[in-house]
C-alpha positions in Angstrom: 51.2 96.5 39.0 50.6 96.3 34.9 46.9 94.8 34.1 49.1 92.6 31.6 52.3 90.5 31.3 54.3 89.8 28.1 55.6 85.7 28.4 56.7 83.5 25.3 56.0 79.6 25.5 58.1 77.8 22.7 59.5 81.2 21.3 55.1 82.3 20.9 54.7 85.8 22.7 51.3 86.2 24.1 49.5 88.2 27.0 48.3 87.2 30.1 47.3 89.6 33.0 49.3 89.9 36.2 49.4 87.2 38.6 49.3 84.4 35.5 50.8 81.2 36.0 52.7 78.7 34.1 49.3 76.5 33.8 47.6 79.9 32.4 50.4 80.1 29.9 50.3 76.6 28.3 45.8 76.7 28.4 46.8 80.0 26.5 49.3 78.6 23.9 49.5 75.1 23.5 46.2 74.0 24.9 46.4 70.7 23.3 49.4 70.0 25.8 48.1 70.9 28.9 47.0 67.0 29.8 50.2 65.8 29.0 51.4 68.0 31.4 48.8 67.7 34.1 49.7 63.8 34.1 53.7 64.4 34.0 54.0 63.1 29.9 55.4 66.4 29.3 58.4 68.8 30.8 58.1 72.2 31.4 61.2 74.1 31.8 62.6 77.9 32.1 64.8 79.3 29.7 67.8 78.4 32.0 66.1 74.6 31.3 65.0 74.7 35.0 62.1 72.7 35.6 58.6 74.5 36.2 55.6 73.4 37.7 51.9 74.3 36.7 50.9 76.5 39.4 54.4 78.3 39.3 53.4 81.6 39.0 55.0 84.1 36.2 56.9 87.4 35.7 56.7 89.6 32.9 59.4 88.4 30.0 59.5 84.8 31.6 60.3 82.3 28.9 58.4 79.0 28.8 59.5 75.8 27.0 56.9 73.1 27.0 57.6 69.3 25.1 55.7 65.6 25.4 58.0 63.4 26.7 61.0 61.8 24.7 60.5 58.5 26.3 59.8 55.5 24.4 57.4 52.3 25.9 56.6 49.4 24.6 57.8 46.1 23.6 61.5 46.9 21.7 62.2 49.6 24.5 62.0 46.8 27.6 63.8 44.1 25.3 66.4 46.3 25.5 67.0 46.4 21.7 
């Protein structure tokens, strides 16, 4: 088994060692995002746009996409207008 992986979150290579998960990838990349997606404000998706959860684990070449949330609250949104 190779001591490292090669992965790319949001088209950023990086390395992580074997056994990494999708929750080691984002701390690694976009650690800023990694509450939003703890608490479900952001979605987490394969290259195929397949959903991913944190604790999936990763293969070498596995390609991340990581976003906050499109959704809109607030006033205007629930009036419906």
């Amino acid at each position: 088994m190779p001591a490292d992986i090669r992965v790319y979150v949001n088209d950023r290579g990086l390395s992580l060692p074997a056994g990494a998960s999708v929750r080691d990838a984002i701390r690694a990349a976009l650690p800023e995002l990694l509450p939003d997606c703890e608490a479900g404000r952001a979605a987490l998706s394969d290259a195929r746009g397949l959903p991913l959860e944190l604790d999936d684990p990763l293969a070498s070449g596995a390609i991340l996409r990581a976003a906050r949330s499109s959704r809109r609250g607030g006033a205007a949104a629930d009036a419906g207008g």
